[in-house]
N, C-alpha and C positions, 0 to 999 in steps of 0.2 A: 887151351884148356880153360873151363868156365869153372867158378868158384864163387858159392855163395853161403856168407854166412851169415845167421841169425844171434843177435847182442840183445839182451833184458834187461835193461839195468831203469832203477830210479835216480834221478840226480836232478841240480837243482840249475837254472840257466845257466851262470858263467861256465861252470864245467861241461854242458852242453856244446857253449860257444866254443871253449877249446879242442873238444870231439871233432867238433865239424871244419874247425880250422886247420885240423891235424889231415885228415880226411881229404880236405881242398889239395892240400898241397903234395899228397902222395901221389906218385904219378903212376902205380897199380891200382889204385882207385878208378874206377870209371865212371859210376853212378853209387847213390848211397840216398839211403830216407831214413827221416826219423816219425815215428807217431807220439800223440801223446795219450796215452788209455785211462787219463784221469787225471784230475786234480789233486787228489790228496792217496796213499799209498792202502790205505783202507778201502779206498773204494775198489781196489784190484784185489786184495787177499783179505779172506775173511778175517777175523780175530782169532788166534790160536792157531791157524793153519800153519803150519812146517813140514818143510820136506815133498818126499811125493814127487813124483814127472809135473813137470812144469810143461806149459803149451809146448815150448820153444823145444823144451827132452823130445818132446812126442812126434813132434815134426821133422827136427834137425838132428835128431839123431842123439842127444843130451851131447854133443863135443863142443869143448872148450877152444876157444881161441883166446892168446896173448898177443894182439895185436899192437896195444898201447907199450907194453911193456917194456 
């Protein structure tokens, strides 16, 4: 069975590095990407924007995963 899930988050590199190191070493992991969609958090969400389907809702169905947790 195939399983894919989509994750939005801002963060700042070292907690990156720990993602992708967490990530490396699960052995259900098969493959994994990160993008980056900007430099600074303004360039992604207008000023005053809240709430609302978010790209990821609209595609993925808005479901949450606690993967880290």
């Amino acid at each position: 069975m195939k399983s894919y899930w989509l994750m939005q988050f801002d963060t700042n590199a070292p907690t990156l590095k720990v993602l992708n190191d967490r990530l490396r070493q699960d052995p259900r992991v098969i493959k994994w990407n990160t993008l980056k969609l900007g430099e600074k958090l303004r360039e992604l969400v207008p000023p005053g924007a809240s709430g609302g389907t978010t790209p990821s809702q609209s595609t993925m169905g808005g479901r949450t995963v606690d993967y880290l947790g």
